[in-house]
DRENSEPA-953182 format. One record per atom (N, C-alpha, C, CB): y, z, x; atom name; residue in three letters. Coordinates in nm, 2 decimals. Glycine has a CB too. Layout:
N
((Y,Z,X),"CA","ala")
...
***
This chain:
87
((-2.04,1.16,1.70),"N","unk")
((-1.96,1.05,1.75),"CA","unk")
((-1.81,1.09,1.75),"C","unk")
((-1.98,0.92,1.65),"CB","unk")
((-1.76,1.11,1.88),"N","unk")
((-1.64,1.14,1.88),"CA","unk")
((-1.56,1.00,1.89),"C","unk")
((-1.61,1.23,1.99),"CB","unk")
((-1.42,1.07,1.80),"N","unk")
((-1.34,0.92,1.80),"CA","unk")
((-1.22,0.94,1.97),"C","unk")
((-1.22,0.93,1.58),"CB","unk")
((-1.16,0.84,1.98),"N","unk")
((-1.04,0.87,2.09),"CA","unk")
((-0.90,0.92,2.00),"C","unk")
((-0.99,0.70,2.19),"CB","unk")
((-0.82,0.97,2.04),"N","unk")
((-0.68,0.96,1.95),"CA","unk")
((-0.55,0.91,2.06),"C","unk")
((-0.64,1.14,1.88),"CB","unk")
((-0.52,0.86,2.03),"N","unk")
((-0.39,0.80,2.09),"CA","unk")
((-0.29,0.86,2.01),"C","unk")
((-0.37,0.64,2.08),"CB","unk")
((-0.18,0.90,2.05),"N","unk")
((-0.03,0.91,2.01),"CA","unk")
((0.07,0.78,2.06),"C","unk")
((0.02,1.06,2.10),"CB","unk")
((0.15,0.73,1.96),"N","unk")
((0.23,0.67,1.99),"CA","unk")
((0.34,0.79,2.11),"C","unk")
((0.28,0.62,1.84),"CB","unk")
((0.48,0.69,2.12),"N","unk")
((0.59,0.73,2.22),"CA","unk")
((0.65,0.80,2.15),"C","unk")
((0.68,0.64,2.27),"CB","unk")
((0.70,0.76,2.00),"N","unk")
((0.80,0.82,1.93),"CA","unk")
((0.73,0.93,1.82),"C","unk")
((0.87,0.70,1.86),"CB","unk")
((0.61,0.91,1.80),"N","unk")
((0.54,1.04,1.81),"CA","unk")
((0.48,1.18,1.84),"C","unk")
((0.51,1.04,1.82),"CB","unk")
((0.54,1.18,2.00),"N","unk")
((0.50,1.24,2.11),"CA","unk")
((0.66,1.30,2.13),"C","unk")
((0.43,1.15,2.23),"CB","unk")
((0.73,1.24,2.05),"N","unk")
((0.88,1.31,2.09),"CA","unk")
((0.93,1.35,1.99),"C","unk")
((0.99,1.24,2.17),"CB","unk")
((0.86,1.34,1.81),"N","unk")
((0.86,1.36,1.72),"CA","unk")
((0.80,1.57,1.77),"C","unk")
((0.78,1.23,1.66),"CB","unk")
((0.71,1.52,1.78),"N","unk")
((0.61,1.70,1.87),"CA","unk")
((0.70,1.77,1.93),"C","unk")
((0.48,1.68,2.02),"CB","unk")
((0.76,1.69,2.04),"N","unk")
((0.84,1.77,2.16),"CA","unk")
((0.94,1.87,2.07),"C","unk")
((0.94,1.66,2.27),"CB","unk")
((0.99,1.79,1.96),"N","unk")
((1.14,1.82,1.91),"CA","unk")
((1.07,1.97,1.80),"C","unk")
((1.24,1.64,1.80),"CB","unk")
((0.99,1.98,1.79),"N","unk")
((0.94,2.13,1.69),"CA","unk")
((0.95,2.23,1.75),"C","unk")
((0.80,2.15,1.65),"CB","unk")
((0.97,2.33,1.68),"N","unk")
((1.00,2.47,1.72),"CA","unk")
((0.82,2.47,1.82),"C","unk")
((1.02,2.59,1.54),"CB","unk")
((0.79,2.57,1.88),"N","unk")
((0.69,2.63,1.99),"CA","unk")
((0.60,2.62,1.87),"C","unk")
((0.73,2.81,2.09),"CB","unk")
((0.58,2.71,1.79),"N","unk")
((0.49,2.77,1.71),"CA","unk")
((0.43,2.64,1.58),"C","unk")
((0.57,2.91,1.64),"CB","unk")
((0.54,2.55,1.55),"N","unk")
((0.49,2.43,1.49),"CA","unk")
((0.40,2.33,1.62),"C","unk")
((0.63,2.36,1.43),"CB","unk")
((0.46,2.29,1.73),"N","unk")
((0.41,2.23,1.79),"CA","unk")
((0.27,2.29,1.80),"C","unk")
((0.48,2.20,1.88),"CB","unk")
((0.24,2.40,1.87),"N","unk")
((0.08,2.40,1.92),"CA","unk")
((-0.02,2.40,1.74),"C","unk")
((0.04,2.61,2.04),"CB","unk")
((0.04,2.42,1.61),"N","unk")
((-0.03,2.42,1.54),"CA","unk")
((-0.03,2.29,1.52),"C","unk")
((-0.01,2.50,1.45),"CB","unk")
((0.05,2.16,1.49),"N","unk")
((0.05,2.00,1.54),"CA","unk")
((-0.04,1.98,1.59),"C","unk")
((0.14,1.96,1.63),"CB","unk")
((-0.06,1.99,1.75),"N","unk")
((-0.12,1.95,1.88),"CA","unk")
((-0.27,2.00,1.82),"C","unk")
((-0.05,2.03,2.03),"CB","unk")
((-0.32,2.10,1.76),"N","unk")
((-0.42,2.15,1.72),"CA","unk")
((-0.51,2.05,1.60),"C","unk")
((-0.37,2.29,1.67),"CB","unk")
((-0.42,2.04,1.55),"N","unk")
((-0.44,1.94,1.39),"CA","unk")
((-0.48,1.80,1.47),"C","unk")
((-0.25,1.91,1.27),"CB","unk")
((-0.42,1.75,1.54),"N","unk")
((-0.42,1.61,1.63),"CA","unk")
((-0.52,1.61,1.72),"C","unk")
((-0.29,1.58,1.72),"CB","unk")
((-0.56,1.74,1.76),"N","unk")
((-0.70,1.73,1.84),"CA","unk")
((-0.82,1.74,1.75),"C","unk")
((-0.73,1.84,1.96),"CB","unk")
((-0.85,1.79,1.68),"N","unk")
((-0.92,1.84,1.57),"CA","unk")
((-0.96,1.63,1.52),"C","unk")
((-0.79,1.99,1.44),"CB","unk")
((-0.88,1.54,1.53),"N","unk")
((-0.90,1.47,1.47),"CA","unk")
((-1.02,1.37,1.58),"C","unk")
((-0.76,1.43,1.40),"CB","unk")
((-1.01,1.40,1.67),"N","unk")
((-1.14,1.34,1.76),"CA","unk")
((-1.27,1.38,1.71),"C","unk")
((-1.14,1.39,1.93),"CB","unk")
((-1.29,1.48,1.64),"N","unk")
((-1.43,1.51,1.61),"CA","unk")
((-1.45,1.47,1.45),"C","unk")
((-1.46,1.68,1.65),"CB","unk")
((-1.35,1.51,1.36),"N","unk")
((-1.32,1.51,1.23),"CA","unk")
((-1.22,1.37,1.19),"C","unk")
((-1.25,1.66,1.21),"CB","unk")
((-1.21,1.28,1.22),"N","unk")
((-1.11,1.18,1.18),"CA","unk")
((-1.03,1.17,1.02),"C","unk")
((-1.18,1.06,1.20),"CB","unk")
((-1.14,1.24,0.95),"N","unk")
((-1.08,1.23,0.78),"CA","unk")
((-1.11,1.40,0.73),"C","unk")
((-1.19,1.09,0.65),"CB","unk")
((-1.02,1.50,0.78),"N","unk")
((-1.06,1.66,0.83),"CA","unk")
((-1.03,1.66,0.64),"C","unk")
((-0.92,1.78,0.98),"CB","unk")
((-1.09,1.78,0.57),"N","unk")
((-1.06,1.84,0.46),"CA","unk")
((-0.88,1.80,0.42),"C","unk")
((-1.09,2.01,0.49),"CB","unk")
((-0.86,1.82,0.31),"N","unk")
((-0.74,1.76,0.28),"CA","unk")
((-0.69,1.64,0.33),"C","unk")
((-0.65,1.84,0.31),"CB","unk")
((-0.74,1.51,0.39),"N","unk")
((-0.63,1.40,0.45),"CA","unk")
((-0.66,1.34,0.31),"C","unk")
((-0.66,1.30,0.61),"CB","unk")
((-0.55,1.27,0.30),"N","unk")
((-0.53,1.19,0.22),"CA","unk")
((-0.47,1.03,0.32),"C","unk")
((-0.42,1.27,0.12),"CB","unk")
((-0.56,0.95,0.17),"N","unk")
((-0.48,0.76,0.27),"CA","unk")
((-0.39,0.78,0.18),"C","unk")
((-0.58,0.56,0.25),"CB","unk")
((-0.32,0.70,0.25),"N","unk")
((-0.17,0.65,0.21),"CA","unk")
((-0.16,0.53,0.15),"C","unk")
((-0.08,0.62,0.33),"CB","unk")
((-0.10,0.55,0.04),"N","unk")
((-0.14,0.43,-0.04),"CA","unk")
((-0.07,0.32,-0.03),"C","unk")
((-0.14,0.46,-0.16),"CB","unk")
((-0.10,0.21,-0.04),"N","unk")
((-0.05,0.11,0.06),"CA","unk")
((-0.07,0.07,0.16),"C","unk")
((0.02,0.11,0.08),"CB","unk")
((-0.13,0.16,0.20),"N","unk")
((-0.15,0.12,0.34),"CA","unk")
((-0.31,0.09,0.42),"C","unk")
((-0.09,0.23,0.41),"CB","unk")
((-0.37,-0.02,0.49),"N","unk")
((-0.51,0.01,0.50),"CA","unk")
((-0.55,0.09,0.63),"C","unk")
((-0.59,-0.12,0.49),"CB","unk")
((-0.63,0.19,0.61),"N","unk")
((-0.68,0.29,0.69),"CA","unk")
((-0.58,0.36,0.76),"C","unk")
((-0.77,0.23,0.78),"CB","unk")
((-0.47,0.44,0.65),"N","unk")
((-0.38,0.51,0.72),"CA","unk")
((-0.38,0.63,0.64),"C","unk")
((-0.24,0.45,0.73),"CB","unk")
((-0.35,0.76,0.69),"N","unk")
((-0.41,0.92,0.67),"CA","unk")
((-0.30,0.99,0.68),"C","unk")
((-0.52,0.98,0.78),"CB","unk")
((-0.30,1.10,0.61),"N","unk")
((-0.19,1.19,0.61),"CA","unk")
((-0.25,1.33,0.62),"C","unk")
((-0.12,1.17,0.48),"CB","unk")
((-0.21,1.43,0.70),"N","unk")
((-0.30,1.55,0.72),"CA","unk")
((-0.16,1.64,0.69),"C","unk")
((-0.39,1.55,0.90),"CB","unk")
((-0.17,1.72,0.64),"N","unk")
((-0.04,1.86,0.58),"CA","unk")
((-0.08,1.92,0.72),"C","unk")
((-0.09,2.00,0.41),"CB","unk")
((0.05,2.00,0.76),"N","unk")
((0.04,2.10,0.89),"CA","unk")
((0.14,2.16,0.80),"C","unk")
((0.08,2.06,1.09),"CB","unk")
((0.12,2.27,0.75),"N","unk")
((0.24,2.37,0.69),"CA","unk")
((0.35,2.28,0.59),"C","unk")
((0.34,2.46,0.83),"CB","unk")
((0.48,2.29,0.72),"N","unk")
((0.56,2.15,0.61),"CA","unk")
((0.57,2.06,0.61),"C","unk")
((0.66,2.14,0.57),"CB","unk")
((0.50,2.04,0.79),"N","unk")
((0.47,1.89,0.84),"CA","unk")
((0.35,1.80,0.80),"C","unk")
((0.47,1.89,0.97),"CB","unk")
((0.41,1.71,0.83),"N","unk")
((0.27,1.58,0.83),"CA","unk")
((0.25,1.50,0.93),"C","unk")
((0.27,1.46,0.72),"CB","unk")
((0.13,1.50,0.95),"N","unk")
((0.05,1.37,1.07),"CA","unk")
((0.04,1.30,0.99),"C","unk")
((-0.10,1.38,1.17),"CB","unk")
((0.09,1.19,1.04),"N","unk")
((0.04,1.01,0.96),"CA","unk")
((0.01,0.94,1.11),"C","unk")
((0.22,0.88,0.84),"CB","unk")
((-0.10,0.88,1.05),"N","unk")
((-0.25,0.85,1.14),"CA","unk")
((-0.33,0.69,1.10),"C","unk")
((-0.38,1.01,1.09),"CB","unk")
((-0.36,0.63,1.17),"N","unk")
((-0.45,0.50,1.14),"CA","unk")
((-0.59,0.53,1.24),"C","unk")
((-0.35,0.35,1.20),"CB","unk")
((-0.70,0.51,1.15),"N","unk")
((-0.78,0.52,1.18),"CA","unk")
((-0.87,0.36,1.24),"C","unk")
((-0.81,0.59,1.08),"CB","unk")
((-0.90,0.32,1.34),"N","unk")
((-0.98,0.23,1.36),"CA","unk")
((-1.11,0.25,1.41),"C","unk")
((-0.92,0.15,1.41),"CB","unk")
((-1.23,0.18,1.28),"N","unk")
((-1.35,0.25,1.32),"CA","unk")
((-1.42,0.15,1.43),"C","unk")
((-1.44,0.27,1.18),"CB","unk")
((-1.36,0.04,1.45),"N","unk")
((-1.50,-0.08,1.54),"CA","unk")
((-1.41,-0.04,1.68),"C","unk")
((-1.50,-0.34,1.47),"CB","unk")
((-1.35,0.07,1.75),"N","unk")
((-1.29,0.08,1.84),"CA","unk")
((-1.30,0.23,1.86),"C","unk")
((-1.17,0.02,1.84),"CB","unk")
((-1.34,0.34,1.72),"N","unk")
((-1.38,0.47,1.75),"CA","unk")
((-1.18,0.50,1.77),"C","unk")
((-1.52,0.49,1.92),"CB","unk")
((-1.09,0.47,1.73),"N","unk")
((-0.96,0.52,1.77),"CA","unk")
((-0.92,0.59,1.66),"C","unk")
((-0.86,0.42,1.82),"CB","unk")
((-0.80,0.70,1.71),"N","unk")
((-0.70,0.73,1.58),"CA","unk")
((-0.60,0.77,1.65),"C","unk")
((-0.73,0.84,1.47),"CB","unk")
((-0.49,0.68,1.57),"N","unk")
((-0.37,0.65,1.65),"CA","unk")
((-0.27,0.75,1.56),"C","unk")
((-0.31,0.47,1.66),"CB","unk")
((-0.21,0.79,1.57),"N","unk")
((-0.11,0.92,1.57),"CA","unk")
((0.02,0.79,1.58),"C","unk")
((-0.12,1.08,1.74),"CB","unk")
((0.11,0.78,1.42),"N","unk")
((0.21,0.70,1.42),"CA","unk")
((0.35,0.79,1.39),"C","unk")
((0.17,0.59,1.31),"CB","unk")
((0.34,0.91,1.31),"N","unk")
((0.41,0.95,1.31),"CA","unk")
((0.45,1.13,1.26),"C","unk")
((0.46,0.85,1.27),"CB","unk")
((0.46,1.18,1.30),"N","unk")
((0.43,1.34,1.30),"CA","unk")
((0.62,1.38,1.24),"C","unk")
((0.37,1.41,1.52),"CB","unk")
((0.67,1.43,1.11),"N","unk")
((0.75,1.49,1.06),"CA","unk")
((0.78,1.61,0.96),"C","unk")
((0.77,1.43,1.05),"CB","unk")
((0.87,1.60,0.93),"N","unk")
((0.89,1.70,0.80),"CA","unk")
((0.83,1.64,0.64),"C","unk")
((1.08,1.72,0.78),"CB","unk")
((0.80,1.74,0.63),"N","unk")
((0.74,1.66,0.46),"CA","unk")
((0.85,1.59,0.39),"C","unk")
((0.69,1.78,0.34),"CB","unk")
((0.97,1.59,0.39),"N","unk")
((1.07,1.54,0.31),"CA","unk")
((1.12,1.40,0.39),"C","unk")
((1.19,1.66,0.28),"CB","unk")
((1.08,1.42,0.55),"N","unk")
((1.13,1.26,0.59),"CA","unk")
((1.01,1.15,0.65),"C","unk")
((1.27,1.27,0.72),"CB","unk")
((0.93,1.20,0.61),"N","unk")
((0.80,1.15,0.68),"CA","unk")
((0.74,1.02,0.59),"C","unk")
((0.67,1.28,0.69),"CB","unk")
((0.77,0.97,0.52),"N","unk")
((0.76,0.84,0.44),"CA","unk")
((0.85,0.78,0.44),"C","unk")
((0.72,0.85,0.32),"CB","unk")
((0.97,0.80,0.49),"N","unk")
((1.07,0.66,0.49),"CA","unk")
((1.04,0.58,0.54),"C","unk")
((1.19,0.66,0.53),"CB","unk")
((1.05,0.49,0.55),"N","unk")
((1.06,0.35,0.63),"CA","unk")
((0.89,0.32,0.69),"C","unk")
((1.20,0.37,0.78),"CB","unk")
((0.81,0.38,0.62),"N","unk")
((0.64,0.37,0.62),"CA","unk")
((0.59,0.22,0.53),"C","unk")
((0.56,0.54,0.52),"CB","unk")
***
């Protein structure tokens, strides 16, 4: 059962702004999540319902999973040190 993934706007320009070599390992992690939605290492976010955190090196995907729609929405893709503010 493959899921869909959506990316938000500010997401998608979150990506743009990474060095070459971060982005395709990103973009890789984010596709990977159509087949795998909860891949080795994600962690939920606590506080939050059905929201995921996947490590990329020093970045993080933070992700909401919705299962009665098969989706995973891509909310916000950063540095490990600023990627929980205002979450």
């Amino acid at each position: 059962m493959s899921y869909r993934v959506e990316i938000k706007k500010s997401a998608q320009k979150q990506v743009a702004a990474l060095a070459r070599i971060d982005q395709r390992r990103v973009i890789a992690a984010i596709a990977g999540l159509a087949d795998v939605p909860r891949p080795e290492g994600a962690r939920k976010i606590v506080g939050a319902q059905d929201a995921y955190r996947i490590r990329v090196g020093d970045y993080r995907i933070v992700y909401e999973i919705v299962k009665r729609v098969l989706t995973v929405y891509v909310v916000r893709v950063a540095h490990r040190k600023d990627v929980y503010k205002g979450l």
